[in-house]
mmCIF file of the N, C-alpha and C atoms, coordinates in Angstrom:
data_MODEL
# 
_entry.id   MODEL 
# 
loop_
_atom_site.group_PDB 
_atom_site.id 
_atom_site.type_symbol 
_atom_site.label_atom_id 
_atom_site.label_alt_id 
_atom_site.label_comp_id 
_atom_site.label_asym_id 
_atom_site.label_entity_id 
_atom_site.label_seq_id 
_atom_site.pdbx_PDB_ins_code 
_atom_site.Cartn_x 
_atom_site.Cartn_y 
_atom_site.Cartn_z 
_atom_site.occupancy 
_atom_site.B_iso_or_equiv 
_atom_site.pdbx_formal_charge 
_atom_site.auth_seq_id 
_atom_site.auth_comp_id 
_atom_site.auth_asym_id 
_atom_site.auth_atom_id 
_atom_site.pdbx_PDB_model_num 
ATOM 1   N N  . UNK A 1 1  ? 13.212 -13.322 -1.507  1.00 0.00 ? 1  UNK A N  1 
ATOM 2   C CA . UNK A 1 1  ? 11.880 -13.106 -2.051  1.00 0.00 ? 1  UNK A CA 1 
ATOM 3   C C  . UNK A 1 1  ? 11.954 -13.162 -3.572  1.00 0.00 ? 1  UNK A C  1 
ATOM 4   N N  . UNK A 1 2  ? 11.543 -14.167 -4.000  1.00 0.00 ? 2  UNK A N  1 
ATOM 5   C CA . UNK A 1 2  ? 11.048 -14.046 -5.629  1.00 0.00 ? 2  UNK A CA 1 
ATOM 6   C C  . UNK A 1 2  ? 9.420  -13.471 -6.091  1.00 0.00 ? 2  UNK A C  1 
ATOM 7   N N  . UNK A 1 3  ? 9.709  -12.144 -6.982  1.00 0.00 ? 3  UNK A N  1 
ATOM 8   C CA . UNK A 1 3  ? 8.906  -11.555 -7.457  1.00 0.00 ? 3  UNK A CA 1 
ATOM 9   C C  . UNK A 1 3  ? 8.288  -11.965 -8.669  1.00 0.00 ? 3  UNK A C  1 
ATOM 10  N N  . UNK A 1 4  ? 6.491  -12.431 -8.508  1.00 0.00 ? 4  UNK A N  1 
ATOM 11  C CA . UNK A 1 4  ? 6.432  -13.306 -9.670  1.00 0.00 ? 4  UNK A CA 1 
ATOM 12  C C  . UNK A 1 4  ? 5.295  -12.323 -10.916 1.00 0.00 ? 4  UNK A C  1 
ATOM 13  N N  . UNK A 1 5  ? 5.042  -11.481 -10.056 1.00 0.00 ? 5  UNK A N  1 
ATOM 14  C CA . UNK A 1 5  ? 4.315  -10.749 -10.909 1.00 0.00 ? 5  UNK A CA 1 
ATOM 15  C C  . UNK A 1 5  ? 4.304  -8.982  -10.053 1.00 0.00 ? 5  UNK A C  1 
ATOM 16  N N  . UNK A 1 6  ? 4.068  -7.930  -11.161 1.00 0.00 ? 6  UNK A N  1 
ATOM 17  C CA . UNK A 1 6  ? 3.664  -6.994  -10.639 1.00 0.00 ? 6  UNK A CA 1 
ATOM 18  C C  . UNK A 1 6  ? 1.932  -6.150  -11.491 1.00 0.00 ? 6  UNK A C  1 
ATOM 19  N N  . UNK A 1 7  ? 1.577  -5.850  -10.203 1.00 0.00 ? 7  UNK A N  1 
ATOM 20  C CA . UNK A 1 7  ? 0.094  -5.740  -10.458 1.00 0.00 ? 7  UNK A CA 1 
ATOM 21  C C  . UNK A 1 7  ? -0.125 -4.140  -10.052 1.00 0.00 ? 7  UNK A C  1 
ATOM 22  N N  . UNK A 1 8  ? -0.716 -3.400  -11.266 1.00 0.00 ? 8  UNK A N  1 
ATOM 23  C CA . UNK A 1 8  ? -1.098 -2.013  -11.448 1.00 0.00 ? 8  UNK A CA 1 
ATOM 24  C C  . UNK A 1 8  ? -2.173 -1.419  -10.752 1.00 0.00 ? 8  UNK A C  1 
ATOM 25  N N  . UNK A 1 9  ? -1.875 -1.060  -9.687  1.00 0.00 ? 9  UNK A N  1 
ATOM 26  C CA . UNK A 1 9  ? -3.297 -0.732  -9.494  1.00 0.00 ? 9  UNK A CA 1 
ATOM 27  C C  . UNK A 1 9  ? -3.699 0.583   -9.173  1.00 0.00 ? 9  UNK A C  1 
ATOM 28  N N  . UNK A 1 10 ? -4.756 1.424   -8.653  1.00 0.00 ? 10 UNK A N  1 
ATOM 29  C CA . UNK A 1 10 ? -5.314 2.953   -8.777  1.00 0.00 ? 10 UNK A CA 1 
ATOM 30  C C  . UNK A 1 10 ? -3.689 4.034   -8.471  1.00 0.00 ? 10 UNK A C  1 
ATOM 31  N N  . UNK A 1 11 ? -4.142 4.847   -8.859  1.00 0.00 ? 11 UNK A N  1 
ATOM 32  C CA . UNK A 1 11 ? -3.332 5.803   -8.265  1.00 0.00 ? 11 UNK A CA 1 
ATOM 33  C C  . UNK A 1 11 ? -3.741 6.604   -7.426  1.00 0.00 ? 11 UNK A C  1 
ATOM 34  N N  . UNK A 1 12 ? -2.866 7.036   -6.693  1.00 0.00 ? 12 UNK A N  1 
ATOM 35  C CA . UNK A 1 12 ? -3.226 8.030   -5.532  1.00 0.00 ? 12 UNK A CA 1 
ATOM 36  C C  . UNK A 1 12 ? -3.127 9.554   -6.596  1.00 0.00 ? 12 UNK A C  1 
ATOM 37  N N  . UNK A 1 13 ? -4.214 10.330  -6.391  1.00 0.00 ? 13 UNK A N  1 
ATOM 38  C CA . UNK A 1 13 ? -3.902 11.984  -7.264  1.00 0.00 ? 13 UNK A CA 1 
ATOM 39  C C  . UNK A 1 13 ? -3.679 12.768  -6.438  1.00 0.00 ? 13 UNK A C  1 
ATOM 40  N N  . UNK A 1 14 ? -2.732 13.709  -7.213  1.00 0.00 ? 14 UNK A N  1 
ATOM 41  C CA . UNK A 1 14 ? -2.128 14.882  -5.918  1.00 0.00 ? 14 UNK A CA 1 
ATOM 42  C C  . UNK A 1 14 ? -2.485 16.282  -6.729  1.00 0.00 ? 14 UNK A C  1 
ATOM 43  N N  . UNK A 1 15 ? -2.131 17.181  -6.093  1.00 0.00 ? 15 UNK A N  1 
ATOM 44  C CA . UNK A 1 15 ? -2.220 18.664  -7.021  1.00 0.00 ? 15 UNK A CA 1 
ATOM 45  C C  . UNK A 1 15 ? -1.038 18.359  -7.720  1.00 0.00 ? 15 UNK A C  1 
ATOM 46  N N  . UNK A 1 16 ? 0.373  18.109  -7.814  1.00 0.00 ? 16 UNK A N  1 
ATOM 47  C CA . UNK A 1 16 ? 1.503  17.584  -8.841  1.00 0.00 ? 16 UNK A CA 1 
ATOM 48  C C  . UNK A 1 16 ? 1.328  16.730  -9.638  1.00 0.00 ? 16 UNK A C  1 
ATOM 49  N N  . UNK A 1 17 ? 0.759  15.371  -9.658  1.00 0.00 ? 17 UNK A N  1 
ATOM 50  C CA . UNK A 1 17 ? 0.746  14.323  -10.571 1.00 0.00 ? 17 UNK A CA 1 
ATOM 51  C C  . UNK A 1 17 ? 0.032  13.092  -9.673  1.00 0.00 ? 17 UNK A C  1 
ATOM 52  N N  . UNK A 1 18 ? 0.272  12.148  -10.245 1.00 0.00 ? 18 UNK A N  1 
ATOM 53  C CA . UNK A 1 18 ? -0.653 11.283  -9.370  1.00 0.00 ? 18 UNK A CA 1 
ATOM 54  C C  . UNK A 1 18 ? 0.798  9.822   -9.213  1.00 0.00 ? 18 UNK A C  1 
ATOM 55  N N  . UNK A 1 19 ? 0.441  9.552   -7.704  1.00 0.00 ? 19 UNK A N  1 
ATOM 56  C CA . UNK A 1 19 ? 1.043  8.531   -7.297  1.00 0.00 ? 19 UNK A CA 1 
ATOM 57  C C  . UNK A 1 19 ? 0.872  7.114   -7.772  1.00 0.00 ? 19 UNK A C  1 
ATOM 58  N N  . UNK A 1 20 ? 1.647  6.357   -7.739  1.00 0.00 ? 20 UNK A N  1 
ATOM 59  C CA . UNK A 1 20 ? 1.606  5.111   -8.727  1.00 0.00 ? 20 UNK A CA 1 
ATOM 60  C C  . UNK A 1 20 ? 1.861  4.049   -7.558  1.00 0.00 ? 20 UNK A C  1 
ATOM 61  N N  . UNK A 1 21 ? 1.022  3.413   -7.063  1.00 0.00 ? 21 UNK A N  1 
ATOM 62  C CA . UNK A 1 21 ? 1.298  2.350   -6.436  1.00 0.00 ? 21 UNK A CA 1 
ATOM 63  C C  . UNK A 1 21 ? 1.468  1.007   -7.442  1.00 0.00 ? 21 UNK A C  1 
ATOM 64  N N  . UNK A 1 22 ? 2.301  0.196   -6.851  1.00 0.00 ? 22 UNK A N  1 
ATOM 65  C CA . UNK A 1 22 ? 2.474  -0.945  -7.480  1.00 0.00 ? 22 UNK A CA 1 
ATOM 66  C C  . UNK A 1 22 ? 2.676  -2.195  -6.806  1.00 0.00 ? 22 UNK A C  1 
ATOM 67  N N  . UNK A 1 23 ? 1.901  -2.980  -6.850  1.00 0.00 ? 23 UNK A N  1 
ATOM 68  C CA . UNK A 1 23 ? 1.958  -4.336  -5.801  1.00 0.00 ? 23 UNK A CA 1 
ATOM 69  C C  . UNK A 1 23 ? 2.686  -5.058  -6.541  1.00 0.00 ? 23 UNK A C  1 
ATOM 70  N N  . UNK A 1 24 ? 3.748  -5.827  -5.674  1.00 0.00 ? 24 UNK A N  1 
ATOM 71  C CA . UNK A 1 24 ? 4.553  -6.549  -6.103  1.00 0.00 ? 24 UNK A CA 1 
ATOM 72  C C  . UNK A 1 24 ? 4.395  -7.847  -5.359  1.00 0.00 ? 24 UNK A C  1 
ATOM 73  N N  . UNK A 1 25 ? 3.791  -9.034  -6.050  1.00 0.00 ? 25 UNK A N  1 
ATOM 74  C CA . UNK A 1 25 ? 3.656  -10.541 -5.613  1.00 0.00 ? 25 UNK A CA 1 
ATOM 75  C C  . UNK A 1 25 ? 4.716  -11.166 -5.525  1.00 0.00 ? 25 UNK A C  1 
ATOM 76  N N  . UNK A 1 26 ? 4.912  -12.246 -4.883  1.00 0.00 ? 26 UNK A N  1 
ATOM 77  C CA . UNK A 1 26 ? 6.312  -12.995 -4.267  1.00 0.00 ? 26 UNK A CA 1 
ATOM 78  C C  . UNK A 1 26 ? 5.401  -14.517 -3.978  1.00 0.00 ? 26 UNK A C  1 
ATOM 79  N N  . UNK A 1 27 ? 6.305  -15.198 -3.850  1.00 0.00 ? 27 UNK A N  1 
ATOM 80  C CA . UNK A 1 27 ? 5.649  -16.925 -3.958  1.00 0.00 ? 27 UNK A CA 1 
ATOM 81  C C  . UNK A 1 27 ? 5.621  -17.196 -2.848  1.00 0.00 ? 27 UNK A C  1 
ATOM 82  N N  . UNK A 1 28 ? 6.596  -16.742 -1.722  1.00 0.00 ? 28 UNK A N  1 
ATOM 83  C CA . UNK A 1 28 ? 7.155  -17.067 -0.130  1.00 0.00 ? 28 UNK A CA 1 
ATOM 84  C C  . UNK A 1 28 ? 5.706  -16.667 0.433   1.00 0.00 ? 28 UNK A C  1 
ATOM 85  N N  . UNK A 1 29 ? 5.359  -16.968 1.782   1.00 0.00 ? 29 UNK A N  1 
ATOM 86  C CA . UNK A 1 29 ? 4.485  -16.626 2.699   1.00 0.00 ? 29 UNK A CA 1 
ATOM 87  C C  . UNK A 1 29 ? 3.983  -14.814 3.633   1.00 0.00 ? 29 UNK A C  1 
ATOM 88  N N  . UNK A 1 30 ? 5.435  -14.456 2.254   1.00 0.00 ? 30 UNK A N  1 
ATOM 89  C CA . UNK A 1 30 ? 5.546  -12.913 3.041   1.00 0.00 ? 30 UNK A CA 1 
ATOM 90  C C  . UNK A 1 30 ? 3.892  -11.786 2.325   1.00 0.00 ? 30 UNK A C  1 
ATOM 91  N N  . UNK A 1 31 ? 3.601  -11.372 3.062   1.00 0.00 ? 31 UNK A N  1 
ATOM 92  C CA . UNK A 1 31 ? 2.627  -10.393 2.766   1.00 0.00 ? 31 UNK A CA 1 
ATOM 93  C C  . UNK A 1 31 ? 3.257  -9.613  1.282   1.00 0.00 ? 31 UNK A C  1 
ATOM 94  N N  . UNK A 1 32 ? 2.385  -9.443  0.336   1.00 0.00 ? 32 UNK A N  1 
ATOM 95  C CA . UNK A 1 32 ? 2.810  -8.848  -1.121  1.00 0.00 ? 32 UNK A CA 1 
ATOM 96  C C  . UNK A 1 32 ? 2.743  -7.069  -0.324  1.00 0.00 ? 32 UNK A C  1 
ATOM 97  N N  . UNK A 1 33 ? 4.146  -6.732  -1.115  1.00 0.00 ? 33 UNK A N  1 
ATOM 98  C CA . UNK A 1 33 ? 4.124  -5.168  -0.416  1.00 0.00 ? 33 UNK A CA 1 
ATOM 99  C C  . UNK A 1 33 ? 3.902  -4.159  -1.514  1.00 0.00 ? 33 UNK A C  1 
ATOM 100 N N  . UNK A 1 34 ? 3.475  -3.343  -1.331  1.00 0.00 ? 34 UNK A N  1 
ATOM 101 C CA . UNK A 1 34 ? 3.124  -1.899  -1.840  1.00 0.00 ? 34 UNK A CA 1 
ATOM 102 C C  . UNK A 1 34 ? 4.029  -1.041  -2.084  1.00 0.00 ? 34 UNK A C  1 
ATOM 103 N N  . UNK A 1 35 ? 4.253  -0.653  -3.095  1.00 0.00 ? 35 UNK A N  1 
ATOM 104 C CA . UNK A 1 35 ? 5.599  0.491   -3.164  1.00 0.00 ? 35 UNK A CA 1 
ATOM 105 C C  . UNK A 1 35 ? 4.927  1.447   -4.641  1.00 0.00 ? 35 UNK A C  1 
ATOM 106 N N  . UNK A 1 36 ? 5.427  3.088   -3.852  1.00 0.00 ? 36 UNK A N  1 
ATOM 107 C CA . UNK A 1 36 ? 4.494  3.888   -3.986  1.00 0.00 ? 36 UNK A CA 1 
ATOM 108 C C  . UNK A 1 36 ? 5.657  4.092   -5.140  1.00 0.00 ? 36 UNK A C  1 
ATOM 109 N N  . UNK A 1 37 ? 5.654  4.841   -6.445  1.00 0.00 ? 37 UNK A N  1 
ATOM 110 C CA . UNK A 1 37 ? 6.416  5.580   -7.637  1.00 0.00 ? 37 UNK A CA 1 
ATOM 111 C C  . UNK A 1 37 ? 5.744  6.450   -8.425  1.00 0.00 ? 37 UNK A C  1 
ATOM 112 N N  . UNK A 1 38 ? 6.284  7.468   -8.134  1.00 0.00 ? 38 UNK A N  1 
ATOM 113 C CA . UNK A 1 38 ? 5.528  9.015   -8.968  1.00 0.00 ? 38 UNK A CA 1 
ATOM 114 C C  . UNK A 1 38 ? 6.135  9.314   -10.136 1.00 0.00 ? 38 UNK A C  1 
ATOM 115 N N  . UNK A 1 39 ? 5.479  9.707   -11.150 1.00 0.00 ? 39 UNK A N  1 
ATOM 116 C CA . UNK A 1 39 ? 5.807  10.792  -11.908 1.00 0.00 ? 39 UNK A CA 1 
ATOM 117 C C  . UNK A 1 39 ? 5.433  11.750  -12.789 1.00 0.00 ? 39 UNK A C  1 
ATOM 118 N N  . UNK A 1 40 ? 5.583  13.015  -12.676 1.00 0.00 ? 40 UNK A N  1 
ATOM 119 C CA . UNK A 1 40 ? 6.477  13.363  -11.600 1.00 0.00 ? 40 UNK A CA 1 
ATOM 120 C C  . UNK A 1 40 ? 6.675  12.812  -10.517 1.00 0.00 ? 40 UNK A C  1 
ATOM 121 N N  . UNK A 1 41 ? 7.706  13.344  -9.897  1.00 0.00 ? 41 UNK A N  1 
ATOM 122 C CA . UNK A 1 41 ? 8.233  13.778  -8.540  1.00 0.00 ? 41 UNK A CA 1 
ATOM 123 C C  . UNK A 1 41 ? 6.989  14.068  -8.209  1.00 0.00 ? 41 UNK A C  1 
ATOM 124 N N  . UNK A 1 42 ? 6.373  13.856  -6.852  1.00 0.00 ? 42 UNK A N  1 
ATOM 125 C CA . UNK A 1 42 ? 5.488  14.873  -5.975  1.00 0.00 ? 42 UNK A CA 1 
ATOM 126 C C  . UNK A 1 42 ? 5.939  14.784  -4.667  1.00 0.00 ? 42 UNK A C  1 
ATOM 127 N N  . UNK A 1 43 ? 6.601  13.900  -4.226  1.00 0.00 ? 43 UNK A N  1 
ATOM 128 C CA . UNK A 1 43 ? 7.162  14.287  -2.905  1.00 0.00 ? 43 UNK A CA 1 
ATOM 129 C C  . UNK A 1 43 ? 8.537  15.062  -2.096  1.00 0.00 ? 43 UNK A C  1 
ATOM 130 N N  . UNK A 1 44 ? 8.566  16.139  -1.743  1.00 0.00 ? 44 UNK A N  1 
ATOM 131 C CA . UNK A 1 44 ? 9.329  16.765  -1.564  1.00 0.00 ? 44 UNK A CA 1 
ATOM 132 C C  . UNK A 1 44 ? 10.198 16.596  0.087   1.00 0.00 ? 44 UNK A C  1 
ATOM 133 N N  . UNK A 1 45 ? 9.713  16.278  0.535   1.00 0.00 ? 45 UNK A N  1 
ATOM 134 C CA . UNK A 1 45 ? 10.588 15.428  1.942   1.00 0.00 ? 45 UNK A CA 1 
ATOM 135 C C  . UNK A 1 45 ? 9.855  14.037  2.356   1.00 0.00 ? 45 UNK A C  1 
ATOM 136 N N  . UNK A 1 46 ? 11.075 13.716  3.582   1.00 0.00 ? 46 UNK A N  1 
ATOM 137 C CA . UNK A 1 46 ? 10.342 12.366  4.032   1.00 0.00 ? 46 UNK A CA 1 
ATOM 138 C C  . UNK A 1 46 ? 9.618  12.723  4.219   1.00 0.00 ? 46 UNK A C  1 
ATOM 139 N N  . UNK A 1 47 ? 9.393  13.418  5.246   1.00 0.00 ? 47 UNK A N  1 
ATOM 140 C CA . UNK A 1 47 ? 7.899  13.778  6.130   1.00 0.00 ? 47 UNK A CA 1 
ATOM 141 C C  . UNK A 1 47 ? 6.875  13.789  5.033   1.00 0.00 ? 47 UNK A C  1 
ATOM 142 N N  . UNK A 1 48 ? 6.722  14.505  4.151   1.00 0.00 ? 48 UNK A N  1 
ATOM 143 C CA . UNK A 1 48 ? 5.521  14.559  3.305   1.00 0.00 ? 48 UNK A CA 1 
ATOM 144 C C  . UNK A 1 48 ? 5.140  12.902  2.871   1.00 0.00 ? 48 UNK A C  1 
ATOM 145 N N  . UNK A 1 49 ? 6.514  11.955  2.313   1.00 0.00 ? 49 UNK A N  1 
ATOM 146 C CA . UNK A 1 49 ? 5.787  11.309  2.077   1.00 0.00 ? 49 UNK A CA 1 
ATOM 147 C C  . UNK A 1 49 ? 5.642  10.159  3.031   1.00 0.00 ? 49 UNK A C  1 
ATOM 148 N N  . UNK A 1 50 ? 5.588  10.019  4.029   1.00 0.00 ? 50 UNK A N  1 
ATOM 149 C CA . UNK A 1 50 ? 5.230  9.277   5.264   1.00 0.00 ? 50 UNK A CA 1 
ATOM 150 C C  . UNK A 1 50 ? 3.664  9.919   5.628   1.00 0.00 ? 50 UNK A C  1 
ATOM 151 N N  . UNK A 1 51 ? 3.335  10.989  5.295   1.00 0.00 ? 51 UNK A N  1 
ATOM 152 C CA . UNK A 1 51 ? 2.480  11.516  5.888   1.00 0.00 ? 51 UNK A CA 1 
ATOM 153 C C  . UNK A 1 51 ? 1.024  10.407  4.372   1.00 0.00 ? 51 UNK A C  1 
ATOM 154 N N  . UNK A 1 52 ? 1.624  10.587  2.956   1.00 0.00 ? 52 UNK A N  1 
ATOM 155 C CA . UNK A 1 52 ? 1.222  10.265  2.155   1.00 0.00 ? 52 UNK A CA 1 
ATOM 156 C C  . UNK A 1 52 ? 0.837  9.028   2.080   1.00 0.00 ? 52 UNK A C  1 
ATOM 157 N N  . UNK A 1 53 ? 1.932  8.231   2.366   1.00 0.00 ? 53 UNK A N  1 
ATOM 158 C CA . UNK A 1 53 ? 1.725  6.979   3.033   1.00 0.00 ? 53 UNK A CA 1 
ATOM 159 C C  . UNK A 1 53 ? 0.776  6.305   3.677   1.00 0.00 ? 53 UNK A C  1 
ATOM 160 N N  . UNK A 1 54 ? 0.593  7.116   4.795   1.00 0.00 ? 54 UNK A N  1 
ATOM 161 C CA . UNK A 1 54 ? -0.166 7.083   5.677   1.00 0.00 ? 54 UNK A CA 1 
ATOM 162 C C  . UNK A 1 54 ? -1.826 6.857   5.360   1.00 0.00 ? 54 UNK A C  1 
ATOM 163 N N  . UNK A 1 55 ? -2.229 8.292   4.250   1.00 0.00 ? 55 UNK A N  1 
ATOM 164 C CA . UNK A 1 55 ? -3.280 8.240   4.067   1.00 0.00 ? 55 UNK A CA 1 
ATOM 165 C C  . UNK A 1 55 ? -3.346 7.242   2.695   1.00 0.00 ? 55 UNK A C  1 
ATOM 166 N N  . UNK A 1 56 ? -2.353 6.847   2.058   1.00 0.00 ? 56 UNK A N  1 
ATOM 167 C CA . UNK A 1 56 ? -2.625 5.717   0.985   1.00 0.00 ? 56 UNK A CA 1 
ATOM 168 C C  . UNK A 1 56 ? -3.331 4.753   1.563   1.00 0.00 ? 56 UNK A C  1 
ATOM 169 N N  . UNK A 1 57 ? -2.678 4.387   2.684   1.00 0.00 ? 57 UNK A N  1 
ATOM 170 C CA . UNK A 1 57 ? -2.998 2.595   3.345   1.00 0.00 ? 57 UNK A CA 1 
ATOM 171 C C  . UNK A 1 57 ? -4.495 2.747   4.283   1.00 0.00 ? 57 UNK A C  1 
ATOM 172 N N  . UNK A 1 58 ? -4.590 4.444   4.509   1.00 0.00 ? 58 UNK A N  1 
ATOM 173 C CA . UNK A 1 58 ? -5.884 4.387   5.054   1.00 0.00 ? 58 UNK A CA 1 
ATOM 174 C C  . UNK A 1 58 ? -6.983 4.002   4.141   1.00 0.00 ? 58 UNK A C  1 
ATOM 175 N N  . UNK A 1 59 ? -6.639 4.321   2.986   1.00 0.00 ? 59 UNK A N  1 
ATOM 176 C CA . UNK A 1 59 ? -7.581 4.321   1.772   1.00 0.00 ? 59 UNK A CA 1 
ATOM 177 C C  . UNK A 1 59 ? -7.934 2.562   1.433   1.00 0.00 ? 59 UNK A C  1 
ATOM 178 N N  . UNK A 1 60 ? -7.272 2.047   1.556   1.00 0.00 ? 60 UNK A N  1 
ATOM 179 C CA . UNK A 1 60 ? -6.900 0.569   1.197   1.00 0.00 ? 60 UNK A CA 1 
ATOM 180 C C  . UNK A 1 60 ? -7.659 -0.239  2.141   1.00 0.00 ? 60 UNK A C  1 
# 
């Protein structure tokens, strides 16, 4: 996968800080994926942030 651009977009807000999604474009046929980066820290186990996850992509 070649990454040809990355694109800023809303953040998710938490009571800690607010989540930073970041779409990352690729040239191949693969779906551009989402990858979540905080900072702070706001996630404190998997579970929390699978659960976070969850309601990101509901939002979307």
């Amino acid at each position: 996968m070649k990454i040809v651009a990355i694109e800023d977009v809303e953040g998710l807000e938490t009571p800690e800080g607010i989540i930073k999604p970041l779409l990352f474009k690729n040239l191949s046929d693969e779906p551009a994926r989402l990858l979540c980066v905080s900072a702070p820290p706001v996630v404190k186990s998997a579970e929390e942030f699978k659960e976070l996850l969850k309601s990101f992509q509901k939002e979307r």
